[in-house]
C-alpha positions in Angstrom: 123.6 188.7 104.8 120.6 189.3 106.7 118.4 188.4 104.8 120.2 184.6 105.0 120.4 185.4 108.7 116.8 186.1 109.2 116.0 182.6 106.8 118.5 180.1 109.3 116.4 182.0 112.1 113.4 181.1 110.4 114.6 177.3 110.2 115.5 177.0 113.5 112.3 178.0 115.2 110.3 175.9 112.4 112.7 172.7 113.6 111.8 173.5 117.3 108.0 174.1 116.9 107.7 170.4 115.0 110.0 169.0 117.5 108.2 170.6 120.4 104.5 169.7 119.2 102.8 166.7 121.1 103.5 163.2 119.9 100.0 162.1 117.9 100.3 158.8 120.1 103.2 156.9 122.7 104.9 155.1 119.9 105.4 157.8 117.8 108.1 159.2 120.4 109.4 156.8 122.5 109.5 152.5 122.8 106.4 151.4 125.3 107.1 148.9 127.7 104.2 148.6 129.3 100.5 149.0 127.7 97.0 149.6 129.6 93.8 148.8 128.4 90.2 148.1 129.6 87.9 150.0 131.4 89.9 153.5 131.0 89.2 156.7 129.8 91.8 158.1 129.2 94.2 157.0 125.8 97.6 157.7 123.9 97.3 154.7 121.2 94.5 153.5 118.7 93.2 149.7 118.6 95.5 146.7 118.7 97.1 145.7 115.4 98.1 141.8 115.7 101.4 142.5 113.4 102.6 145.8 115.1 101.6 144.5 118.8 102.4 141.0 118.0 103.6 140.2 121.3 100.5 141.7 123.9 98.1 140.8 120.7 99.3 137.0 121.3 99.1 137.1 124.7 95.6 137.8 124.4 95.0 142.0 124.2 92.1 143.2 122.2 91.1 146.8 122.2 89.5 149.8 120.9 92.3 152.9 122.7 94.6 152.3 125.5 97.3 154.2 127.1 101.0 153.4 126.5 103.8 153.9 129.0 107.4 154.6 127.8 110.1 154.5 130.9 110.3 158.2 130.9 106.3 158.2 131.5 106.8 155.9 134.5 110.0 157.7 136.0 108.1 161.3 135.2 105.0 159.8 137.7 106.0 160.5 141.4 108.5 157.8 142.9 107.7 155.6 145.9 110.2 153.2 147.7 109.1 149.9 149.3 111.3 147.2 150.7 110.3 143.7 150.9 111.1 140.1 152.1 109.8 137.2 150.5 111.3 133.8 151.6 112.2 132.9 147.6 114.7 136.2 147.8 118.0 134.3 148.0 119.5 137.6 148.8 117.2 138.8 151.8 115.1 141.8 151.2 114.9 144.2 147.8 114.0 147.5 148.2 112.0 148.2 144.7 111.2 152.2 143.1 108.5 153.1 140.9 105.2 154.8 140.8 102.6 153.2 142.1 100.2 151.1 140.5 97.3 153.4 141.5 99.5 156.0 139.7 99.8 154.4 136.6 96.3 153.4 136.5 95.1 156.9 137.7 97.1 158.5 134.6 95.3 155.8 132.1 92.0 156.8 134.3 91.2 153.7 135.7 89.2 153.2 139.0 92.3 151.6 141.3 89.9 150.1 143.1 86.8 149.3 141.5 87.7 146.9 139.4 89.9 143.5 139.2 93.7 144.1 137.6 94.7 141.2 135.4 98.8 141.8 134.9 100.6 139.8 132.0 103.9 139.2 131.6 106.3 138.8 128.6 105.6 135.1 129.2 102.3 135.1 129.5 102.1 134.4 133.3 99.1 136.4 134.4 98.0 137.3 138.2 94.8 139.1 139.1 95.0 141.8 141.6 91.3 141.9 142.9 89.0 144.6 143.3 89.4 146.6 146.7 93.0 146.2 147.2 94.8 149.4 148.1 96.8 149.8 144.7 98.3 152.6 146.5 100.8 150.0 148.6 101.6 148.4 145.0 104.6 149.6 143.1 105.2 149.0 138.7 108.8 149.0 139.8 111.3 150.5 137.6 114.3 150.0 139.8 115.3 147.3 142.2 118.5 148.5 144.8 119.4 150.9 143.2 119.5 149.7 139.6 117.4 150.2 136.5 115.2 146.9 135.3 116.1 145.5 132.7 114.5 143.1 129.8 116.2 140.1 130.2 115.7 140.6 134.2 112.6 141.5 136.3 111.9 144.5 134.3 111.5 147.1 133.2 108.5 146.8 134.9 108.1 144.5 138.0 105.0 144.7 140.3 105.9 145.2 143.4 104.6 144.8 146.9 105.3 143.7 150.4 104.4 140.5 151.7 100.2 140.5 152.1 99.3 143.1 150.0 98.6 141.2 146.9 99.3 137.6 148.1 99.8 135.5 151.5 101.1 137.4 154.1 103.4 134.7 155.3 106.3 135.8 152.4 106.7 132.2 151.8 106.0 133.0 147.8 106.0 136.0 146.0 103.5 135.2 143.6 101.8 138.4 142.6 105.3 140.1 141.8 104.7 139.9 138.7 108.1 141.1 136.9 109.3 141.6 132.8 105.4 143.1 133.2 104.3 143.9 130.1 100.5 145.1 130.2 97.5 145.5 132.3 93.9 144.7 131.7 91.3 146.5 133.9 88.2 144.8 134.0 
């Protein structure tokens, strides 16, 4: 008996130690829903393959290494809160969650301010956040009042910003929010 003891101990710490060990890359543990590339140096994932990254491969990625964000990864980065007006906002104002952009381009070790931001979206709608813009006042949203993003909806990632930041500072548009974000190129 204790020898079959000692043998289920044996099996359970063997199941913890390869459940414990650190994922070889992002997609091995968990679905990425956002992907940054470009002028990093820091990276979770190989080079693009056009049939298992069909959709940020036909939008245009290409390259080498770059670092792949699961929701967990963006809810583990500290949390900021912003709320925002834009005259589009049929509601009146959202008040958005998320790390910020500087975060998330921190952790993939990108300059946040050094270099021009291109962010593309499911559709393909692209918006260039230029270089010297305080990527600290910018949010990847994960949250909007109070509620998760969603695909379908502006998520699950939705940049986020008040009025001036990234665009005009009227809040007539809010071009620049760029939402269902999907990856970011540094350049």
């Amino acid at each position: 008996m204790a020898l079959a003891n000692r043998a289920a101990g044996l099996a359970v710490a063997a199941l913890v130690a390869a459940f414990s060990a650190p994922p070889a890359s992002a997609t091995e543990t968990c679905q990425v829903v956002l992907t940054v590339f470009g002028e990093i140096s820091n990276s979770n994932r190989g080079p693009i393959d056009p049939f298992d990254d069909v959709l940020i491969y036909r939008l245009g990625a290409d390259f080498d290494a770059a670092y792949g964000f699961c929701q967990d990864d963006l809810t583990a980065l500290p949390q900021v809160t912003i709320t925002a007006d834009y005259n589009n906002f049929d509601d009146g104002p959202v008040t958005a969650t998320g790390p910020t952009l500087a975060s998330v381009l921190e952790t993939a070790g990108a300059s946040s301010s050094l270099n021009d931001v291109v962010l593309t979206a499911f559709d393909g709608y692209q918006y260039v956040i230029e270089a010297g813009t305080d990527m600290s006042q910018v949010l990847a949203a994960i949250e909007a009042d109070g509620a998760v993003l969603d695909f379908g909806g502006r998520g699950p990632v939705w940049i986020f910003a008040e009025p001036g930041v990234i665009n005009d500072a009227s809040g007539e548009l809010d071009d620049g929010l760029v939402w269902a974000l999907v990856m970011v190129e540094v350049e």
